[in-house]
PQR file of N, CA, C, O and H, with PARSE charges and radii, in Angstrom:
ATOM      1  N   UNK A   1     -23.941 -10.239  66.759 -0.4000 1.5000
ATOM      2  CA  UNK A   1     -24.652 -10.098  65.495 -0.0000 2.0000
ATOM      3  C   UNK A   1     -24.590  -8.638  65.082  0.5500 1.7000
ATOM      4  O   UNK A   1     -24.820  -7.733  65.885 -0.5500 1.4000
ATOM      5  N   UNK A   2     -24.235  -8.405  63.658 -0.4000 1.5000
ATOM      6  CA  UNK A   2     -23.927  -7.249  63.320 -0.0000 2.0000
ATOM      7  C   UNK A   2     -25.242  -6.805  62.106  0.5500 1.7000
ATOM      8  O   UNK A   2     -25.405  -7.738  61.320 -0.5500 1.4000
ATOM      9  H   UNK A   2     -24.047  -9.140  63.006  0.4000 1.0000
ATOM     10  N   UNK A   3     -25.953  -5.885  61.889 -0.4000 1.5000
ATOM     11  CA  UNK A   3     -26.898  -5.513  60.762 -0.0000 2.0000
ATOM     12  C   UNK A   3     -26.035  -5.210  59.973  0.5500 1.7000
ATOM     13  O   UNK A   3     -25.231  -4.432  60.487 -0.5500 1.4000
ATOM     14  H   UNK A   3     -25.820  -5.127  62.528  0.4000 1.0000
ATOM     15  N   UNK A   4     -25.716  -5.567  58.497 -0.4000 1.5000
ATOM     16  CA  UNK A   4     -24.585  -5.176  57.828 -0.0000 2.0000
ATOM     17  C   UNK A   4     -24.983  -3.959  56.800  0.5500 1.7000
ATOM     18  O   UNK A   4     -24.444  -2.906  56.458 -0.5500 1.4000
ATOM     19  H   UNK A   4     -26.369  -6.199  58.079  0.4000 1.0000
ATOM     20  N   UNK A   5     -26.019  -4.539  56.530 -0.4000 1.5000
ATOM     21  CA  UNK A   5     -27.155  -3.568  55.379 -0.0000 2.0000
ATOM     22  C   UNK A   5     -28.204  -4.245  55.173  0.5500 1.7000
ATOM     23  O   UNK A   5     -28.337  -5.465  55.264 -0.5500 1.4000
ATOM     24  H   UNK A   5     -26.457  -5.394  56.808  0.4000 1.0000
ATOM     25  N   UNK A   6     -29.137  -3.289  54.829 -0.4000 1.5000
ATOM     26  CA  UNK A   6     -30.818  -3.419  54.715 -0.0000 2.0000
ATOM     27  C   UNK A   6     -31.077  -3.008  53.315  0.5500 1.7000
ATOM     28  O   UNK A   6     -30.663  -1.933  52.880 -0.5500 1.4000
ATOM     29  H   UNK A   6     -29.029  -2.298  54.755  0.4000 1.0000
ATOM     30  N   UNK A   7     -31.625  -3.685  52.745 -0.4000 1.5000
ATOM     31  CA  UNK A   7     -31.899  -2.939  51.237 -0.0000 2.0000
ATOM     32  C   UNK A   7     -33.374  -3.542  51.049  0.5500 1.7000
ATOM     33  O   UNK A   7     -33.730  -4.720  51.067 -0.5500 1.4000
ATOM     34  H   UNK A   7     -31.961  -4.558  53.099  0.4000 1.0000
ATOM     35  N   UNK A   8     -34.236  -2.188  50.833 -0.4000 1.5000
ATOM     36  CA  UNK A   8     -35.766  -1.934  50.238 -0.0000 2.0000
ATOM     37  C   UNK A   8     -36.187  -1.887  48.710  0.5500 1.7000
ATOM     38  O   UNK A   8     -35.990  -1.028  47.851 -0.5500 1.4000
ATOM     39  H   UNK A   8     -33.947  -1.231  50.819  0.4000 1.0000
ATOM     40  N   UNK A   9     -36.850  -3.139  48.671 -0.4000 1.5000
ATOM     41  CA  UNK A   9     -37.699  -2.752  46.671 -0.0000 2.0000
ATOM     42  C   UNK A   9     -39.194  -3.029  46.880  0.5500 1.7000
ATOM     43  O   UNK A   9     -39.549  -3.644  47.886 -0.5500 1.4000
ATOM     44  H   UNK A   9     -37.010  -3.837  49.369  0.4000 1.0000
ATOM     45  N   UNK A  10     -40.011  -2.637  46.048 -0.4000 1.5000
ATOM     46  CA  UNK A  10     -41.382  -2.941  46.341 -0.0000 2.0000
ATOM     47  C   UNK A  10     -41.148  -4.163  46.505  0.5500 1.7000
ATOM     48  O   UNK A  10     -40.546  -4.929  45.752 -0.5500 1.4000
ATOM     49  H   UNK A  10     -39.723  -2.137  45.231  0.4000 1.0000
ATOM     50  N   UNK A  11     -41.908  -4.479  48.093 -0.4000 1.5000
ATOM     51  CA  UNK A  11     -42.625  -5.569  48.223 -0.0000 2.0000
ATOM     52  C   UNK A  11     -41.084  -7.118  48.349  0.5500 1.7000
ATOM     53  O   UNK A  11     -41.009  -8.330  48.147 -0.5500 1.4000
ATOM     54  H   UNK A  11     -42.397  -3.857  48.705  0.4000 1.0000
ATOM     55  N   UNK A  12     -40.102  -5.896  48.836 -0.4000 1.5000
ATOM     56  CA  UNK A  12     -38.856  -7.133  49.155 -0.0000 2.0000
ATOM     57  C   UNK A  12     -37.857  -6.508  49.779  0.5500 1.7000
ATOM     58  O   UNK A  12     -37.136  -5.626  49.313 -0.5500 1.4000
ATOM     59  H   UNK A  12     -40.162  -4.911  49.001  0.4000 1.0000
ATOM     60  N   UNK A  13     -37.819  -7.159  51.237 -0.4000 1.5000
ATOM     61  CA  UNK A  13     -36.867  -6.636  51.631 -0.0000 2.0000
ATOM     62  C   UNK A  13     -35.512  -7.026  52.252  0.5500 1.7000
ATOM     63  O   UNK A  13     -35.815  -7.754  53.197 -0.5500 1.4000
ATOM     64  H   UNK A  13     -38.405  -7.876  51.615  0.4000 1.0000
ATOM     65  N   UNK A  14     -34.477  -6.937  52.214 -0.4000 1.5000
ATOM     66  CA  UNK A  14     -33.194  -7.712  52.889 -0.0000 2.0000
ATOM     67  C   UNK A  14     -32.223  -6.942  53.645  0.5500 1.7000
ATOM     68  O   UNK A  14     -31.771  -5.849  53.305 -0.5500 1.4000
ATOM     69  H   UNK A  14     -34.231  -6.346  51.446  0.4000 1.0000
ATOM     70  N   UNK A  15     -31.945  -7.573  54.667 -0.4000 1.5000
ATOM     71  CA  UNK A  15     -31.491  -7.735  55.837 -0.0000 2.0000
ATOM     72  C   UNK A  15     -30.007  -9.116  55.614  0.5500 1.7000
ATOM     73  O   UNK A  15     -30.057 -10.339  55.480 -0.5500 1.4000
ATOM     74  H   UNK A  15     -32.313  -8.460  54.944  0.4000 1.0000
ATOM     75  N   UNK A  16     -28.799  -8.096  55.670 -0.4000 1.5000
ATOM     76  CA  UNK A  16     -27.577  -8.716  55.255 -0.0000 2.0000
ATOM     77  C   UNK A  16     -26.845  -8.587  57.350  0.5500 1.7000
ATOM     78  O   UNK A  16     -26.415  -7.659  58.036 -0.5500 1.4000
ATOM     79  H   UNK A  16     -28.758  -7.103  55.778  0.4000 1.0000
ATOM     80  N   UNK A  17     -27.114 -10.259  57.618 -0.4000 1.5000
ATOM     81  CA  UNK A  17     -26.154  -9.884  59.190 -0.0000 2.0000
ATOM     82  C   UNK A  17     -24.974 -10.439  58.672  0.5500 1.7000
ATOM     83  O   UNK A  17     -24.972 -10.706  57.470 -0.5500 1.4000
ATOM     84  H   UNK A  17     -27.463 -11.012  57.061  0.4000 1.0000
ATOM     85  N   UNK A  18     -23.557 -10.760  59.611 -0.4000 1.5000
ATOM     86  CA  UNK A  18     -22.381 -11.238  59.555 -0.0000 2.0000
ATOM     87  C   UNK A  18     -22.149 -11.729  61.156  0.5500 1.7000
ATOM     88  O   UNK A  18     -22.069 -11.188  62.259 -0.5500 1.4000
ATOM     89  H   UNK A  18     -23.558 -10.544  60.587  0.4000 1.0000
ATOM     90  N   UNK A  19     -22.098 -12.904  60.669 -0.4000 1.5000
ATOM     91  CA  UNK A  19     -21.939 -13.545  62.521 -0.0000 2.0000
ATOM     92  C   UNK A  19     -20.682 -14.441  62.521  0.5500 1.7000
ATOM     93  O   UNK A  19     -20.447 -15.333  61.706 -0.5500 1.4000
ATOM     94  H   UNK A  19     -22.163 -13.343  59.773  0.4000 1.0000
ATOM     95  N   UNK A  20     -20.034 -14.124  63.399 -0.4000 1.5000
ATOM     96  CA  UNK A  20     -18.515 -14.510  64.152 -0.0000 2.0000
ATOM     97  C   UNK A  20     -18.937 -15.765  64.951  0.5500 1.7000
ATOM     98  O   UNK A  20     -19.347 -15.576  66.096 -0.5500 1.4000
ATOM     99  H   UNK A  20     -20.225 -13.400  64.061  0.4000 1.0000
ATOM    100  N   UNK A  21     -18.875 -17.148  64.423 -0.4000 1.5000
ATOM    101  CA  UNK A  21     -18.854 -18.373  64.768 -0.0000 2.0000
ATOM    102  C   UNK A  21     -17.526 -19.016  65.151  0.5500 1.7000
ATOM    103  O   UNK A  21     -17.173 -19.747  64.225 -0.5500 1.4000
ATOM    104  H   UNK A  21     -18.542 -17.302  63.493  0.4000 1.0000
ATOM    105  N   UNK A  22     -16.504 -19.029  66.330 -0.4000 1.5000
ATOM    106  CA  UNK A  22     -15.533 -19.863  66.561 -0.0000 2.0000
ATOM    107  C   UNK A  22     -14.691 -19.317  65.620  0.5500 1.7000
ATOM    108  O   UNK A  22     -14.107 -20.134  64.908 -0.5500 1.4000
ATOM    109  H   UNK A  22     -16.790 -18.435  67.082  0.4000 1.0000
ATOM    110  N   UNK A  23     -14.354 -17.496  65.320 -0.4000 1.5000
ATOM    111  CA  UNK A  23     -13.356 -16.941  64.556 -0.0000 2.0000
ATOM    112  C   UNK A  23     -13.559 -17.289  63.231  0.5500 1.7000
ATOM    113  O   UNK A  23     -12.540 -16.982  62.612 -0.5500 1.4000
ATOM    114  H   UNK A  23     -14.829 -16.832  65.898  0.4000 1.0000
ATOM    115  N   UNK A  24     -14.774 -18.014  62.159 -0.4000 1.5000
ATOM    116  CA  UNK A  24     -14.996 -17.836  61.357 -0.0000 2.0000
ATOM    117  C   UNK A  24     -16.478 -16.650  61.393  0.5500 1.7000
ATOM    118  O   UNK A  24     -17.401 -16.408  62.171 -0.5500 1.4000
ATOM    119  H   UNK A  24     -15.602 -18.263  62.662  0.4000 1.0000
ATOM    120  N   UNK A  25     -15.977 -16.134  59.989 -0.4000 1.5000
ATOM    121  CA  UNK A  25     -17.312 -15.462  59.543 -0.0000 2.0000
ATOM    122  C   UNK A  25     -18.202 -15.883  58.838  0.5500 1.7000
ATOM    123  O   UNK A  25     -17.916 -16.638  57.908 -0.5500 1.4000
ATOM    124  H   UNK A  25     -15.227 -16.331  59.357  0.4000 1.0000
ATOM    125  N   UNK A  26     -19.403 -15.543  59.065 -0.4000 1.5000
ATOM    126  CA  UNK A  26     -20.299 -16.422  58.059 -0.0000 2.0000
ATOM    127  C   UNK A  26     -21.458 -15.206  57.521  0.5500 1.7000
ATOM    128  O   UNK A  26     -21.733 -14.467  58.467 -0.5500 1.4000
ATOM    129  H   UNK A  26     -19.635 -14.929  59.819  0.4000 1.0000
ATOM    130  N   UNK A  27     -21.860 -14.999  56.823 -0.4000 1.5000
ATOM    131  CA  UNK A  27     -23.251 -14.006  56.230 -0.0000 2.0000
ATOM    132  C   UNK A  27     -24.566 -14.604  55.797  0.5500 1.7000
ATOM    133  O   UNK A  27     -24.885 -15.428  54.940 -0.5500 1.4000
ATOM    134  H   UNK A  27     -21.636 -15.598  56.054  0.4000 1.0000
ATOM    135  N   UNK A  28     -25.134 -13.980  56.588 -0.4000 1.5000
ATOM    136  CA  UNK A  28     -26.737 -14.423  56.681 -0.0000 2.0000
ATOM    137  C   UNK A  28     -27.609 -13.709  55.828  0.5500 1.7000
ATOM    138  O   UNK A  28     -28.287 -12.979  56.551 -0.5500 1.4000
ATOM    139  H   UNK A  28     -24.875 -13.311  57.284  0.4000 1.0000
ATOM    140  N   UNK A  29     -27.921 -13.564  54.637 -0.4000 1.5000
ATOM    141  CA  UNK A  29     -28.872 -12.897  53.824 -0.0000 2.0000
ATOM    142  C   UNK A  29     -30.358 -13.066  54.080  0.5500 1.7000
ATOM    143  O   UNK A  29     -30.724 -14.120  53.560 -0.5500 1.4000
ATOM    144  H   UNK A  29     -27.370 -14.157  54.050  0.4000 1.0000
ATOM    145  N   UNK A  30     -31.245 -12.500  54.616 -0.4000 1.5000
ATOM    146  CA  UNK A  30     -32.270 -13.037  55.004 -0.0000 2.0000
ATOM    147  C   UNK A  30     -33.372 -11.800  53.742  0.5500 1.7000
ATOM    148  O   UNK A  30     -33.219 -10.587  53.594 -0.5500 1.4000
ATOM    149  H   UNK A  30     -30.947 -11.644  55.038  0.4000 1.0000
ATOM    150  N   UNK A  31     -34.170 -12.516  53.205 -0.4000 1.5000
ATOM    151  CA  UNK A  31     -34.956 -11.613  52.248 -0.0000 2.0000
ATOM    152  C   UNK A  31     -36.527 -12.035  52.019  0.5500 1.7000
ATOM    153  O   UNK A  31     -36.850 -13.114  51.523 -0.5500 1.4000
ATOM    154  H   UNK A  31     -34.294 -13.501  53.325  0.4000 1.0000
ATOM    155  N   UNK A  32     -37.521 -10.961  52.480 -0.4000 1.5000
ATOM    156  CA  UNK A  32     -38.884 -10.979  52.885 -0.0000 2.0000
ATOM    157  C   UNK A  32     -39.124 -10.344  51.375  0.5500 1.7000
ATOM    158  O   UNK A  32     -38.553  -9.417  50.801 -0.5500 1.4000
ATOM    159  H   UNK A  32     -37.258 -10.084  52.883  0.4000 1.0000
ATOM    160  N   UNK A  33     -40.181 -11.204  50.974 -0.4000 1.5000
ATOM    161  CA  UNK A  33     -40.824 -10.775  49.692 -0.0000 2.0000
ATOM    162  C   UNK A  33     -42.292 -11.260  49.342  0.5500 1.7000
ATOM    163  O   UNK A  33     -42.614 -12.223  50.038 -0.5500 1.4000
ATOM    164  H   UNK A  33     -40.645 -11.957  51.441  0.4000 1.0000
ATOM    165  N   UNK A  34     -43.072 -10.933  48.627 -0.4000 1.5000
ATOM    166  CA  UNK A  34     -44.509 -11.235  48.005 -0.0000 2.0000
ATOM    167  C   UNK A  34     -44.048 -12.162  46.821  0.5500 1.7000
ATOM    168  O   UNK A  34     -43.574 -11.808  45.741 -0.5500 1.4000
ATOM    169  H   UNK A  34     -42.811 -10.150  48.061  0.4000 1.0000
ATOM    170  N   UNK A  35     -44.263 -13.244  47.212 -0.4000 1.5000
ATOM    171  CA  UNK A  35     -44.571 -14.547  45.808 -0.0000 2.0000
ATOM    172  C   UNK A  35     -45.629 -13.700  44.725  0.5500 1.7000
ATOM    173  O   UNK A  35     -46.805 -13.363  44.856 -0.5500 1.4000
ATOM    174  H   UNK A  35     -44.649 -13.531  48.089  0.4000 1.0000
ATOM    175  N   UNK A  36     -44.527 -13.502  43.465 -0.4000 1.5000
ATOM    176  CA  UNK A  36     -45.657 -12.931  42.184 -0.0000 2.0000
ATOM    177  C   UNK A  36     -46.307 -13.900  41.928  0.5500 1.7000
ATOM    178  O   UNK A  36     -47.392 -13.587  41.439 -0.5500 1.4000
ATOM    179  H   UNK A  36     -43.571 -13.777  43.358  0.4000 1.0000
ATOM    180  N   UNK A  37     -46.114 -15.238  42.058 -0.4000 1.5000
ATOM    181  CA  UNK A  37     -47.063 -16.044  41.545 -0.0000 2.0000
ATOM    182  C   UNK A  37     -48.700 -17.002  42.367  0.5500 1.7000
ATOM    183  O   UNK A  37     -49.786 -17.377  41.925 -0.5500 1.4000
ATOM    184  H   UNK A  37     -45.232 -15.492  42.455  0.4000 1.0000
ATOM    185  N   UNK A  38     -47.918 -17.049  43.883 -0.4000 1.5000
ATOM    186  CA  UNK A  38     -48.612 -17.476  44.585 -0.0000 2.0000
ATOM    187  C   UNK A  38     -49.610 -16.041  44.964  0.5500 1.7000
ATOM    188  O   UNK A  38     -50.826 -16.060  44.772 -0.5500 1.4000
ATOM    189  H   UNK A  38     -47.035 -16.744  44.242  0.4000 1.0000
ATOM    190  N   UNK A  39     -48.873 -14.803  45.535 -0.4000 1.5000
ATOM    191  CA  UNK A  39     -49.168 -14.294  46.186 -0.0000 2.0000
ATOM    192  C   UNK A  39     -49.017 -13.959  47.194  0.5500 1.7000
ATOM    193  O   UNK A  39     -49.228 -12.814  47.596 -0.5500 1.4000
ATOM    194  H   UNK A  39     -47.886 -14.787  45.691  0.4000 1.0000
ATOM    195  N   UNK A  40     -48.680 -14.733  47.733 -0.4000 1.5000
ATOM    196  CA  UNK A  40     -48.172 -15.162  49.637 -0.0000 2.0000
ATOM    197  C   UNK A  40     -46.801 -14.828  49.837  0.5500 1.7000
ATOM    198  O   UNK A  40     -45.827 -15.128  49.148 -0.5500 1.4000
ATOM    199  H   UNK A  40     -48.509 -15.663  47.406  0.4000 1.0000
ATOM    200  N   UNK A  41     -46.896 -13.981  51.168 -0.4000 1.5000
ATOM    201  CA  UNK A  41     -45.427 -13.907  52.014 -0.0000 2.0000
ATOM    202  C   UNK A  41     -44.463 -15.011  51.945  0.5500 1.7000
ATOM    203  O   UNK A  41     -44.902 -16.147  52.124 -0.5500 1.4000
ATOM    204  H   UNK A  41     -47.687 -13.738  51.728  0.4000 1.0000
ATOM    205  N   UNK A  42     -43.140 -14.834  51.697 -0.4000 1.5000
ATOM    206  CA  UNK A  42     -42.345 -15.474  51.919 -0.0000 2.0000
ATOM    207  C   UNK A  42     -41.317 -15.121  52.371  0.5500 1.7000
ATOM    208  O   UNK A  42     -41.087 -13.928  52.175 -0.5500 1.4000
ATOM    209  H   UNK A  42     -42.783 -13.911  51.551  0.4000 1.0000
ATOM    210  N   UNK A  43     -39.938 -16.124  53.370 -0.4000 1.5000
ATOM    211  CA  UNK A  43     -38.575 -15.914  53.258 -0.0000 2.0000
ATOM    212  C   UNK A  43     -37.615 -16.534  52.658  0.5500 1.7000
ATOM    213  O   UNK A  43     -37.613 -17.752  52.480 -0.5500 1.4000
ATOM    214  H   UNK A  43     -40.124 -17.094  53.530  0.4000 1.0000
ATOM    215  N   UNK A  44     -36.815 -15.842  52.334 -0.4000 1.5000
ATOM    216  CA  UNK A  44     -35.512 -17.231  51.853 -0.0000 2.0000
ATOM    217  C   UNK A  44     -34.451 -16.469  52.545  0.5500 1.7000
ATOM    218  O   UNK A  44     -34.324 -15.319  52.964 -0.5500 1.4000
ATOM    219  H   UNK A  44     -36.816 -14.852  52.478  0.4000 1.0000
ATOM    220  N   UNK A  45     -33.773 -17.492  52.509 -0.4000 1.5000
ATOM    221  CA  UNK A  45     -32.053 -17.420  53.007 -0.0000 2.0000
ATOM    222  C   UNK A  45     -30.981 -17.710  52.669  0.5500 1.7000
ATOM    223  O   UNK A  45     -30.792 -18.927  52.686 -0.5500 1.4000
ATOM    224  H   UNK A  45     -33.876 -18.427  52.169  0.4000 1.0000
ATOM    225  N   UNK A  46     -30.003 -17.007  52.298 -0.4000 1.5000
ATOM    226  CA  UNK A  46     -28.727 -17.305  51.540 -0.0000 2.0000
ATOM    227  C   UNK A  46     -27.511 -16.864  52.596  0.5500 1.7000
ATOM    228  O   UNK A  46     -27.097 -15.797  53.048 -0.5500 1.4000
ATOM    229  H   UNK A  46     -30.156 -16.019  52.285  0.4000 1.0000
ATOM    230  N   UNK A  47     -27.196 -18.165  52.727 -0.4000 1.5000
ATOM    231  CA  UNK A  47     -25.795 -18.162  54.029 -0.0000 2.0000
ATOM    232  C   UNK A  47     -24.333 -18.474  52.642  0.5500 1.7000
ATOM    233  O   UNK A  47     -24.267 -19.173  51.630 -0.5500 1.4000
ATOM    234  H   UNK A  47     -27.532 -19.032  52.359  0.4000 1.0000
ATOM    235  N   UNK A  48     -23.320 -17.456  53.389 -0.4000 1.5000
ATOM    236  CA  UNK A  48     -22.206 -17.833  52.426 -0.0000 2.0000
ATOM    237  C   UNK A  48     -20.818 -18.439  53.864  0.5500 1.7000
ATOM    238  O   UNK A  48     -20.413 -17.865  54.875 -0.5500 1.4000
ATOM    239  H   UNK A  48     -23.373 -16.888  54.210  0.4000 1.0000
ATOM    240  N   UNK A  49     -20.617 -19.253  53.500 -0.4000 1.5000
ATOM    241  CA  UNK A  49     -19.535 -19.871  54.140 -0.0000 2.0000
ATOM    242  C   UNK A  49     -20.106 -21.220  54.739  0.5500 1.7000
ATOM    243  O   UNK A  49     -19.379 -22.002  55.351 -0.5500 1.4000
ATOM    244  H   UNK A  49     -20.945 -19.720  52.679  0.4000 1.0000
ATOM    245  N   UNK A  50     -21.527 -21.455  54.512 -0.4000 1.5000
ATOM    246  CA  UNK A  50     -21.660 -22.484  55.228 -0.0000 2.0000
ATOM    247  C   UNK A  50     -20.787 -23.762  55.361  0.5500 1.7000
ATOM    248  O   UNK A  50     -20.520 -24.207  56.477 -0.5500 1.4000
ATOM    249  H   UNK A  50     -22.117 -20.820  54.014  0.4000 1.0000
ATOM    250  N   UNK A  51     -20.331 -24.368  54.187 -0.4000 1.5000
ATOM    251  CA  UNK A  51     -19.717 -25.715  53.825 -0.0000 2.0000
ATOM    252  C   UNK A  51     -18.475 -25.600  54.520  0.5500 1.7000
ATOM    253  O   UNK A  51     -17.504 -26.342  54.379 -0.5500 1.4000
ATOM    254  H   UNK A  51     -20.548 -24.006  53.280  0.4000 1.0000
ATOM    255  N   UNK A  52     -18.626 -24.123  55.663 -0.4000 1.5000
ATOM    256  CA  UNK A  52     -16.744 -24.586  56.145 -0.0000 2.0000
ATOM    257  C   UNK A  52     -17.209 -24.664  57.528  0.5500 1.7000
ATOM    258  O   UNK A  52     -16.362 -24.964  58.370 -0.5500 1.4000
ATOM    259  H   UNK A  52     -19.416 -23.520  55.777  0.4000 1.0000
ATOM    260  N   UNK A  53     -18.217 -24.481  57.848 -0.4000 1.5000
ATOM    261  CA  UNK A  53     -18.728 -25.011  59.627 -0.0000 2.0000
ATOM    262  C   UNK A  53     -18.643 -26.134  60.034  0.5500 1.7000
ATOM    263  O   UNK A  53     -18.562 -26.949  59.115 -0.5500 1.4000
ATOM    264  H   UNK A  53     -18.905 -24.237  57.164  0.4000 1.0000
ATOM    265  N   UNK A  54     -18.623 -26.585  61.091 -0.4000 1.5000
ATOM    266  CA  UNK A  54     -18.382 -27.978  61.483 -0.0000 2.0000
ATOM    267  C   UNK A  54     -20.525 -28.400  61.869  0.5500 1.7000
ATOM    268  O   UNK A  54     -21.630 -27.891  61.684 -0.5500 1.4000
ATOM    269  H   UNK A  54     -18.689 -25.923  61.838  0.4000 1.0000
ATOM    270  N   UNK A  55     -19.981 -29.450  62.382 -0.4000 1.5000
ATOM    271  CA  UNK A  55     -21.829 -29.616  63.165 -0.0000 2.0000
ATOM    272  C   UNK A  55     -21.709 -28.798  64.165  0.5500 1.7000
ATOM    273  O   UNK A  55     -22.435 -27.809  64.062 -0.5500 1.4000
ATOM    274  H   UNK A  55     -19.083 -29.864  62.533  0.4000 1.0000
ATOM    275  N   UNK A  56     -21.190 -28.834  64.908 -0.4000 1.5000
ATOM    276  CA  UNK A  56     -21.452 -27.636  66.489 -0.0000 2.0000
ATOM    277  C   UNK A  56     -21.964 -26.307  66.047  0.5500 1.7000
ATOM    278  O   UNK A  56     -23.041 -25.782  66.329 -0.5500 1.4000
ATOM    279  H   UNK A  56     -20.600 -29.637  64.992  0.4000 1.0000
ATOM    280  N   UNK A  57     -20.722 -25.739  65.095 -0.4000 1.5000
ATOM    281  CA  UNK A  57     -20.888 -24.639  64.431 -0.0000 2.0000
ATOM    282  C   UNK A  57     -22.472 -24.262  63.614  0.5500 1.7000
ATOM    283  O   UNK A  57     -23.055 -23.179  63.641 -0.5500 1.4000
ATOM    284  H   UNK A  57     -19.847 -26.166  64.866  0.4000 1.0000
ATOM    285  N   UNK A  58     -22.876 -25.437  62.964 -0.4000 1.5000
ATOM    286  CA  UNK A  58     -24.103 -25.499  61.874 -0.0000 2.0000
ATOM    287  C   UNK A  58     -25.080 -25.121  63.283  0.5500 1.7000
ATOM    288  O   UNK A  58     -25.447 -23.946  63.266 -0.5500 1.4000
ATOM    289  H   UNK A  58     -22.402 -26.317  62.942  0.4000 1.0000
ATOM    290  N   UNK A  59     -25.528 -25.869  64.416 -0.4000 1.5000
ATOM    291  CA  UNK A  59     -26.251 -26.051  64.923 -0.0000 2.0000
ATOM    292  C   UNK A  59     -26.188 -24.133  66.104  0.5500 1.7000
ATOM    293  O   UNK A  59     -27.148 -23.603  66.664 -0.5500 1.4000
ATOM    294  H   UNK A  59     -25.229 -26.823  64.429  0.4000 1.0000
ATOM    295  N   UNK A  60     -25.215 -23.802  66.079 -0.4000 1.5000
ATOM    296  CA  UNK A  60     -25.338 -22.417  66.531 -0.0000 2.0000
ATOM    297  C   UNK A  60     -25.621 -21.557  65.213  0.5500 1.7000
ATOM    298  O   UNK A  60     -25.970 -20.393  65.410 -0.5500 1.4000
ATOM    299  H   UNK A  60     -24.435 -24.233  65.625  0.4000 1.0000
ATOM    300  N   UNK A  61     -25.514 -21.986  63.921 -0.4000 1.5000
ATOM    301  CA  UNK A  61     -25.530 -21.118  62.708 -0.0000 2.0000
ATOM    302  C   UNK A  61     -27.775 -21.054  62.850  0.5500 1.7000
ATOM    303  O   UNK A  61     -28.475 -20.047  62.961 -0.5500 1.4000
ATOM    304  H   UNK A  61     -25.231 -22.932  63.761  0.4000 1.0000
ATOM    305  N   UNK A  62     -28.091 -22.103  62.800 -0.4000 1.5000
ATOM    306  CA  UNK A  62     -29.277 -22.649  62.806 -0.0000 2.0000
ATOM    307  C   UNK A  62     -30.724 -22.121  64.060  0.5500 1.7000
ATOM    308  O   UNK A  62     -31.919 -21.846  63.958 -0.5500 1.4000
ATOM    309  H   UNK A  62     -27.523 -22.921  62.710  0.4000 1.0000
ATOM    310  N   UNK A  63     -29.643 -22.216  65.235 -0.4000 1.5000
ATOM    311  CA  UNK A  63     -30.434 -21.682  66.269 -0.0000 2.0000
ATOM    312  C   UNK A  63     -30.666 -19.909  66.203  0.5500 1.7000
ATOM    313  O   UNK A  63     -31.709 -19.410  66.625 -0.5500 1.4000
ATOM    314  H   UNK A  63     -28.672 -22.439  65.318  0.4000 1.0000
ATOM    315  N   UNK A  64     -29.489 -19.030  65.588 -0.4000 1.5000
ATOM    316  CA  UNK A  64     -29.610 -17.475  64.942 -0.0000 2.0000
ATOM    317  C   UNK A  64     -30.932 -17.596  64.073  0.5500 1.7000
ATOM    318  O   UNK A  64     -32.063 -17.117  64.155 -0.5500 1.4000
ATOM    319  H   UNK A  64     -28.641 -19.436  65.245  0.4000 1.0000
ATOM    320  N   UNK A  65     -30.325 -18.389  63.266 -0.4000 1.5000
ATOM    321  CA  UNK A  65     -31.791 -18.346  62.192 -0.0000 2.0000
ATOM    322  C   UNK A  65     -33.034 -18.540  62.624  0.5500 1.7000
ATOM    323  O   UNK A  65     -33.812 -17.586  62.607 -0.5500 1.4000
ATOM    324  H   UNK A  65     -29.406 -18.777  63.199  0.4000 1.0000
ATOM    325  N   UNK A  66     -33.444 -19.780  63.082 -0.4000 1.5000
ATOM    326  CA  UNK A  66     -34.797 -19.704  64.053 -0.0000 2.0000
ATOM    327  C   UNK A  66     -35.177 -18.492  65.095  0.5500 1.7000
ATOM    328  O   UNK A  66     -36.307 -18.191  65.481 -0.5500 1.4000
ATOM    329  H   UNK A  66     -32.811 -20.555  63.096  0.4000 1.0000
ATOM    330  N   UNK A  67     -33.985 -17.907  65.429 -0.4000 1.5000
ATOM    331  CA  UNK A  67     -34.303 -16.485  66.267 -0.0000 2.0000
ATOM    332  C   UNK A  67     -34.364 -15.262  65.786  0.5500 1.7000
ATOM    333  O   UNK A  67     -34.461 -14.170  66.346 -0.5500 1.4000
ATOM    334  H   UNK A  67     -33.068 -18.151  65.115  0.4000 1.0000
ATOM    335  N   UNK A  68     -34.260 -15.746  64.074 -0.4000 1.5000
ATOM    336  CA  UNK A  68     -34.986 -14.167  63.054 -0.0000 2.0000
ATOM    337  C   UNK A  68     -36.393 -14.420  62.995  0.5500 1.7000
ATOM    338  O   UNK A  68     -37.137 -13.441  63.063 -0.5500 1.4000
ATOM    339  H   UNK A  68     -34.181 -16.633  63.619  0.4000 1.0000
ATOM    340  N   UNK A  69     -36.936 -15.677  62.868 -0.4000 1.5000
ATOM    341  CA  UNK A  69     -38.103 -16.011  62.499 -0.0000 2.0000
ATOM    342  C   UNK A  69     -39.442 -15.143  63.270  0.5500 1.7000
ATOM    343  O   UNK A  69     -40.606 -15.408  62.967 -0.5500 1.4000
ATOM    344  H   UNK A  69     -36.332 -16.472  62.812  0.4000 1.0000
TER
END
């Protein structure tokens, strides 16, 4: 797992990894922010390459993610 870049705005922050799955690459956008509307902490996640993983692959893509949490 590589930190690729970190980028800071009020109240949001992201964390760009790049992870080497079975010689594909895949990018993990992970981004911590304050809901303007709720209020409340949140994350979201924007993976690019997913639709070319297999299931084996998804399920090691999946277990990274639960181990940012």
């Amino acid at each position: 797992m590589i930190i690729k870049k970190q980028e800071t705005e009020f109240l949001r922050n992201t964390k760009t990894y790049t992870l080497e799955i079975n010689d594909k690459e895949v990018e993990v956008k992970k981004t911590w922010y304050i809901d303007d509307i709720t209020n409340e902490y949140d994350v979201d996640y924007e993976i690019q390459n997913e639709d070319e993983l297999t299931d084996e692959e998804q399920d090691e893509l999946n277990d990274f993610i639960n181990g940012l949490e």
